[in-house]
Steps between C-alpha positions, in 0.01 A plus 500: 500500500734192374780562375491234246223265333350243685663253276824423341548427102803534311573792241315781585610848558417678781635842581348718770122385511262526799343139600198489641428207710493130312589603158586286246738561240518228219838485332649708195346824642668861469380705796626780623385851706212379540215414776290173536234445729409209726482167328515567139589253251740604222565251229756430257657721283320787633724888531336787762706795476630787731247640650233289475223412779312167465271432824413224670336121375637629109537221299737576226544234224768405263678765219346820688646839472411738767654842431604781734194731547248175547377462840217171524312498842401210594360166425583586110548242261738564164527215308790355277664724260308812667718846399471821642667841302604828674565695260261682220740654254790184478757604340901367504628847409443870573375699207941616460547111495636489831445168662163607743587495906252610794426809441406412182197343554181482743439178716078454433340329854311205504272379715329167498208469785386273792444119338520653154604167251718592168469157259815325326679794248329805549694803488424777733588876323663753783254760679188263581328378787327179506223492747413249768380182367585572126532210332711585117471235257808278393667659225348866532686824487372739805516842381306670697366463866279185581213569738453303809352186421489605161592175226716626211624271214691561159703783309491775653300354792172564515151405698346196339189677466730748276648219230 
């Protein structure tokens, strides 16, 4: 493992991450506790949280948000704007109005498959899995799991064949 990107580009904040060989990191990037396989490409603009594990040949484009609890394999694609939540039940405050912490919440997993491709702005909901070769429309909302191979598009994401 590297111990930092491949590259250098100014303003970008990188605190504790695992580099995978070749890795590029473009600048004005927030990562930090996280893992990053060989020769992924992260653009712009992009956060990964604590936690996170993004394999090898990723690309990752501009404005992304990659959550803790997401792991991609690899060869995924998640194009500009892509989010990904954690959390069901958001909430700033307990029900007492006390400002919520850890305890007071539960981190929902993500995983995104083998060479699965996520189009420009969709927003992935906590507690799915994406299968291998998914492709999810630009723009959809994935609510629930996407088979492997399986084409999903719109709000919630669904099959075409579904719309």
């Amino acid at each position: 493992m590297a111990a930092e990107p491949a590259n250098d580009a100014p303003y970008r904040l990188i605190d504790d991450v695992t580099f995978g060989e070749g890795v590029v990191v473009s600048p004005f990037t927030n990562l930090y506790g996280c893992r990053i396989g060989d020769e992924t490409r992260v653009g712009p603009y992009v956060e990964i949280q604590r936690g996170v594990v993004i394999g090898a040949r990723c690309k990752i484009q501009s404005h992304a948000f990659i959550c803790s609890g997401v792991e991609l394999e690899d060869e995924v694609f998640v194009g500009h704007g892509t989010l990904f939540i954690n959390d069901k039940l958001p909430r700033a405050t307990t029900d007492s109005g006390a400002l919520k912490g850890e305890p007071d919440w539960e981190l929902q997993r993500t995983v995104v498959e083998r060479s699965a491709a996520l189009g420009s702005g969709v927003v992935v909901l906590g507690g799915v899995r994406i299968g291998a070769g998914a492709l999810v429309g630009a723009g959809a909302v994935v609510t629930n799991d996407v088979a492997a191979g399986e084409t999903v598009m719109g709000v919630p994401a669904r099959a075409s064949a579904d719309r």
